[in-house]
Every structure is written in structure tokens, then in C-alpha cells.
C-alpha positions in Angstrom: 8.7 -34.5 19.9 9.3 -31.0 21.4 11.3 -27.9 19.7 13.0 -27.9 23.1 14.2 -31.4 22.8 15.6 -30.9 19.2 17.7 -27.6 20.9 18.8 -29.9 23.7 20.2 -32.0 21.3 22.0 -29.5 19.0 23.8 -28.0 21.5 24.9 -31.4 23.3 26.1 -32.4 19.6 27.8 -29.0 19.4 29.3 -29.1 22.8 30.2 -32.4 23.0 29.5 -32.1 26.6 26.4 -32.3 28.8 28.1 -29.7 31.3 28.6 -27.2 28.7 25.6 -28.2 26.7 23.2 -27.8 29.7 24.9 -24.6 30.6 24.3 -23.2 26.7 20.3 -23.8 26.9 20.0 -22.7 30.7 19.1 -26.4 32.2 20.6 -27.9 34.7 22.5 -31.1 33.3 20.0 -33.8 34.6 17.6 -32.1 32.6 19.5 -32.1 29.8 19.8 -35.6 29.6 16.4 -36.7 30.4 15.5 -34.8 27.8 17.9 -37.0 25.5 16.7 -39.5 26.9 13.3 -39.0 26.1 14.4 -38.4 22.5 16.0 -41.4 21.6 13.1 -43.7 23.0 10.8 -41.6 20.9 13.1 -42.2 17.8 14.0 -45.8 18.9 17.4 -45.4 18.0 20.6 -44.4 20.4 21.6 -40.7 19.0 24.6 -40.1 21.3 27.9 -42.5 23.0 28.1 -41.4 26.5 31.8 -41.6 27.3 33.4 -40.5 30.6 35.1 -37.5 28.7 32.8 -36.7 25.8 29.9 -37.3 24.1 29.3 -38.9 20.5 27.0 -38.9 18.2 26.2 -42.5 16.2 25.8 -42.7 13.1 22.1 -42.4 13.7 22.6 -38.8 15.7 24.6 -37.5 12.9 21.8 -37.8 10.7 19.6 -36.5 13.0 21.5 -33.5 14.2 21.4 -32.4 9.9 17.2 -32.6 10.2 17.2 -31.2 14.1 18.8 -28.0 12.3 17.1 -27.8 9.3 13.5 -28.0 11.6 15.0 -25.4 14.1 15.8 -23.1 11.4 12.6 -24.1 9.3 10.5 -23.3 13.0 12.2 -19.7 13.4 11.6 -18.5 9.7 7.5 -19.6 10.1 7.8 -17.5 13.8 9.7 -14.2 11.8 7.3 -14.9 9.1 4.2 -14.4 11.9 5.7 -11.3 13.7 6.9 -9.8 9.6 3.2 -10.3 9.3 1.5 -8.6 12.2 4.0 -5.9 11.6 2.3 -5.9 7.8 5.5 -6.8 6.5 4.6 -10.0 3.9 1.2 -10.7 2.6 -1.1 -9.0 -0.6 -2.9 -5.8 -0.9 -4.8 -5.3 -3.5 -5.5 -1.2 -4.0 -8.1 0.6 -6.1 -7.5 4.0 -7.2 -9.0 6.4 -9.4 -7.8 7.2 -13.0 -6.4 10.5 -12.8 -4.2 9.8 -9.6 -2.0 7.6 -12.3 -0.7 11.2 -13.2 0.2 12.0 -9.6 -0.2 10.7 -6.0 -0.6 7.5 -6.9 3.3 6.6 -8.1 4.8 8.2 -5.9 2.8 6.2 -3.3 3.5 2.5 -5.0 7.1 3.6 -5.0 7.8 4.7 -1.6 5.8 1.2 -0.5 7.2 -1.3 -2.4 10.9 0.5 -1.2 9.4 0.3 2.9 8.0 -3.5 2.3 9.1 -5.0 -0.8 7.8 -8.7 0.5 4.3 -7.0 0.3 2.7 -7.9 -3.1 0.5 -5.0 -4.4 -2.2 -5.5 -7.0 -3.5 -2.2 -8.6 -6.9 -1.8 -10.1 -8.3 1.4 -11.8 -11.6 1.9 -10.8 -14.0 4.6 -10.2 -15.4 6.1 -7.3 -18.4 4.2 -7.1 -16.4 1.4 -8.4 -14.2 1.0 -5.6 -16.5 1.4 -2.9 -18.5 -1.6 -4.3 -15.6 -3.4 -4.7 -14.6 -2.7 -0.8 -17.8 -4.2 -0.2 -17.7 -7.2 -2.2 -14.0 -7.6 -0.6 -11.8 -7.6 -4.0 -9.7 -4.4 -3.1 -8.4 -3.9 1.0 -8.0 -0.1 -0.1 -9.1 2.6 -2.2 -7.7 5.3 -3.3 -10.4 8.5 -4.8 -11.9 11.9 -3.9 -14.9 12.9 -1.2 -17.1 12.3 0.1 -17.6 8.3 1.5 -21.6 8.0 2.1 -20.8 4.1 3.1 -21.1 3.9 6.7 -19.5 0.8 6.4 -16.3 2.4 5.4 -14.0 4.2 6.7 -11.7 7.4 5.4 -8.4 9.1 6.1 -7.3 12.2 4.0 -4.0 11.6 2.4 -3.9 14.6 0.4 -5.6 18.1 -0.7 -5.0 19.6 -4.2 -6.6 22.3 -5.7 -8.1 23.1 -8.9 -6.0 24.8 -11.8 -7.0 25.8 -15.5 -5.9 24.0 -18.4 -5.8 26.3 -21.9 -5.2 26.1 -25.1 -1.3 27.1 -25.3 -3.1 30.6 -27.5 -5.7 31.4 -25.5 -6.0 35.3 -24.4 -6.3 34.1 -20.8 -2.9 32.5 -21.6 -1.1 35.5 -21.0 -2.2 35.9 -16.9 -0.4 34.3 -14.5 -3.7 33.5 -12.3 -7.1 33.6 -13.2 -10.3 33.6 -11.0 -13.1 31.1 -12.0 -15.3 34.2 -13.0 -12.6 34.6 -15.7 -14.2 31.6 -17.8 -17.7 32.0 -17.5 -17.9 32.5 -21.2 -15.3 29.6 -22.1 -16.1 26.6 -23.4 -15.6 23.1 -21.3 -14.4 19.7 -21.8 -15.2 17.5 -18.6 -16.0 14.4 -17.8 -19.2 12.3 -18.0 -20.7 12.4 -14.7 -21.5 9.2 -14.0 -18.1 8.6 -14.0 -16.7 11.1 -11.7 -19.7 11.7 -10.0 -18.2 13.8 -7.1 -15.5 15.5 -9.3 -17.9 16.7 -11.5 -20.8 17.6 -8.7 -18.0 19.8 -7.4 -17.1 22.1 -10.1 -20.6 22.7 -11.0 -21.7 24.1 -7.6 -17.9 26.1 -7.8 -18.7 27.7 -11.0 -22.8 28.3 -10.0 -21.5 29.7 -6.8 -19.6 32.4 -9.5 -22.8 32.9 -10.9 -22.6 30.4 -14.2 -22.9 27.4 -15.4 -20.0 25.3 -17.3 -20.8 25.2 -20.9 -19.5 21.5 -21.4 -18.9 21.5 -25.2 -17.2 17.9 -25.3 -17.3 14.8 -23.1 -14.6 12.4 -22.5 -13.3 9.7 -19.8 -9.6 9.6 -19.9 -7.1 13.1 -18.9 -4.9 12.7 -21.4 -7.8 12.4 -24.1 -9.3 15.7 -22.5 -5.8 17.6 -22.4 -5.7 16.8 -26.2 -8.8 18.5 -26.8 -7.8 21.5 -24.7 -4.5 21.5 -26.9 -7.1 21.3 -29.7 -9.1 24.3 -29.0 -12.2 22.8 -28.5 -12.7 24.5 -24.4 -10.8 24.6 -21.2 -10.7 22.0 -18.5 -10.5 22.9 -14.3 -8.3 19.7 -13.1 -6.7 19.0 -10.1 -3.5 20.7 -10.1 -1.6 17.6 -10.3 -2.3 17.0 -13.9 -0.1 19.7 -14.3 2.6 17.7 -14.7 1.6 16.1 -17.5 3.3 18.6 -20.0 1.5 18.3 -23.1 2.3 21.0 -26.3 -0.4 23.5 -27.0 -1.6 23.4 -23.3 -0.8 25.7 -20.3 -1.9 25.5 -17.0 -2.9 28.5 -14.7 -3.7 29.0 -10.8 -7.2 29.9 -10.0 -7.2 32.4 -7.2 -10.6 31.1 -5.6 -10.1 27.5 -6.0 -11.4 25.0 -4.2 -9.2 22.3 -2.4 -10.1 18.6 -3.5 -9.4 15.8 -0.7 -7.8 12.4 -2.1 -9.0 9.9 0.6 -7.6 6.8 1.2 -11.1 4.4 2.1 -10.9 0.6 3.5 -13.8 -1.4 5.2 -14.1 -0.5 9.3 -13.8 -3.9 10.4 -10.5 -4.2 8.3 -8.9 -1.2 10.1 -6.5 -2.9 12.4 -5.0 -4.9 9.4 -1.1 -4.2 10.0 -0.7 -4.5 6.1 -3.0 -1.7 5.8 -2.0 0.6 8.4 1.4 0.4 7.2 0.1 1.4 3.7 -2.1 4.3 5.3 1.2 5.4 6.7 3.2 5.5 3.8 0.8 6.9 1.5 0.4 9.8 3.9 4.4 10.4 4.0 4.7 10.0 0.2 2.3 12.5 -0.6 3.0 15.1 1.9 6.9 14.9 0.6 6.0 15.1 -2.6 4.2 18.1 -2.1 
């Protein structure tokens, strides 16, 4: 049993009439009612009365006309469902991203995808660098979100968004008063920062910023998470250099100030190169990419 055959014999129960009917699916009529034909001796029952002025259905063709439109209907939601797909309308994403992007970048992102495809399900997990590119590896995320540089030659990048370092001070500090600073400003400051096994690249960065200024970072206090590192700014215990971002999070006892010379930090979207024509993904890479760059 054909789909064909099944619209054959809608429209002839909708018509009424092989004329009309035959005329609706663009057959000629003797087509038409072979192909009725060939429909009831595959269901073994008569479906239709042929009359000299109209066509019936029996008992038996009523019944089947209610399934004939339910398959029909059930057929072109599985084809929409196949073209919603390659257009990576519907399916999962699962998306690592690194902490700090929670603050900024990464919201607005989820947002403005979830508004563009909301029959794409999207699993977040927080990872690190090092972390996520693993994890592309191993297959559990399609996409991560972090900072440069990508040594995996397995893996491909696109930038999605460059930021650049700002000061965070304690709310009192005498550097407090300025309204931009140069890095050179805090060579005698105290630092809270991350480990750097943990932001690796992040870290890497600012110290070969600050030794290019001619010190190095005294890094009084370690700790993972940027609120918890804020806190100690707002505590006194040193300054921090995050991405300028974090400035949004508005925290008492902490102001943030422009650093004249400071470098720009690349947020990279990074997804394994033989997954690059996934639809679901490039739609993602596109949205990110037109979040951010509004947002901005």
C-alpha cells in the first residue's frame, strides 16, 4: 500500500466523483480508479459503491477514509519533522561553557536560542577549558563555549566575542578615585586570581600582560568561583583583572575600572570538525554570534 493510493482515495471520498477526484490529484480518471482498484483487493474489502451519478463509500470505506487521514497526516508531520531537522530546528544540544560566562555571554545566548528554536532541547554543563575539550572528544557536549587558544587539531573554533580586561577594587581603594587605570598602576597591589590549573589560559594570559609591564602579580589569595573572588576584593584582601563582563555583577564594596592598555580576550565557540555541518549547530553558531554582538 502506497501513500499515493491512500490520497487517491481521500479525494475520491471527498469528491464523490472520479472526474473531480482525478482532476484534484492530477491523474487522469482511469488512473484513478485503477488505483482504487488496486486498493480494495489489497484490503479485500469493497471501499467504494460505484453509481452512475456518484460515488459511495461502504461501511468498510468509511472506516478506512478515518485511518487513510490520520496516516496522511501522520506521513507529512514525520516529512516536516525531517526538513525541521536538517534546518536544525528539533533535536538536543548539549553545550559546555565556562564558569564565568554564567555572568555574561552565556544567557543572553540560551535566551535568544531557545526564542529562534524552542523545539531544540539544550543541556548546559559548566566545565572548564580543558574540560570541555575532553568532553568534545569523548562526544558528551556538540559545543563549547571558553577562551583561546584550541591546541586540538581535532577541533574546530569560531570567535563569538572579544572582551577586554577591567580592574576590580575594593569600593576605598586610592585607585578608586581614577576613572582608568593602566596595568602599571597595580604593580604594587595585591591579587586574588584563580588557580591555574583551572583557567589555564586565563591565568597564562594576565601573567605575560603584567610581566610585559615589568612585574609580576602578587597573587595573595586563590579561589575558583567570581563571585567568591569579588567578595574578597570587596574584602580588601587584593584586586582582581576580569573580563569586563563581570562588571555587571554589582557587588557593594567593589568598583570596576578601564585599563587603558588592556588586552582583548576571545570567547570561542569550539565543536569537533567532523560535526561542523550539523544544522543544529550551525544554527547555534549563528545565534550565539548575533546575541553577543547585540548585546555588546
Amino acid at each position: 500500500m502506497e501513500l499515493r493510493h491512500l490520497r487517491h482515495f481521500v479525494a475520491l471520498a471527498e469528491e464523490e466523483h472520479f472526474g473531480r477526484a482525478a482532476e484534484r490529484v492530477f491523474v487522469v480518471q482511469q488512473a484513478l480508479s485503477n488505483s482504487i482498484r488496486n486498493l480494495e483487493d489489497e484490503v479485500g474489502v469493497p471501499l467504494v459503491l460505484r453509481t452512475t451519478r456518484r460515488v459511495q463509500l461502504t461501511p468498510a470505506g468509511r472506516e478506512f477514509l478515518i485511518g487513510a487521514r490520520e496516516t496522511l497526516a501522520q506521513a507529512g508531520q514525520t516529512v516536516e519533522r525531517a526538513r525541521r531537522a536538517a534546518r536544525g530546528e528539533v533535536g538536543r544540544l548539549t553545550v559546555g561553557f565556562v564558569g564565568g560566562l554564567a555572568f555574561g555571554g552565556l544567557p543572553e545566548i540560551v535566551r535568544a536560542f531557545r526564542e529562534a528554536f524552542p523545539n531544540v532541547s539544550v543541556d548546559l554543563r559548566e566545565l572548564t577549558a580543558q574540560e570541555q575539550e575532553a568532553a568534545l572528544r569523548g562526544g558528551q557536549i556538540e559545543v563549547g563555549l571558553m577562551l583561546l587558544p584550541v591546541r586540538d587539531p581535532g577541533l574546530d573554533s569560531r570567535p563569538l566575542w572579544r572582551q577586554p580586561l577591567v580592574a576590580a577594587l575594593p569600593a576605598g581603594h586610592p585607585l578608586a578615585r581614577k576613572r582608568r587605570l593602566r596595568i602599571g598602576d597595580l604593580a604594587g597591589e595585591r591579587f586574588v586570581f584563580f588557580p591555574r590549573h583551572l583557567r589555564a589560559t586565563y591565568f597564562d594570559q594576565v601573567m605575560r600582560w603584567c610581566a610585559a609591564s615589568g612585574f609580576t602579580p602578587n597573587v595573595v589569595q586563590e579561589a575558583i568561583e567570581i563571585p567568591t573572588l569579588l567578595s574578597l576584593v570587596a574584602a580588601g584582601l587584593g584586586v582582581f583583572l576580569p573580563i569586563e563582563f563581570f562588571s555587571r555583577l554589582a557587588l557593594p564594596g567593589v568598583v570596576y575600572r578601564p585599563l587603558e592598555d588592556a588586552p582583548v580576550v576571545e570567547i570561542v565557540a569550539v565543536w569537533r570538525r567532523e560535526e561542523g555541518q550539523d544544522p543544529t549547530l550551525r544554527a547555534f553558531l549563528t545565534v550565539a554570534r548575533e546575541a553577543l554582538e547585540k548585546g555588546e
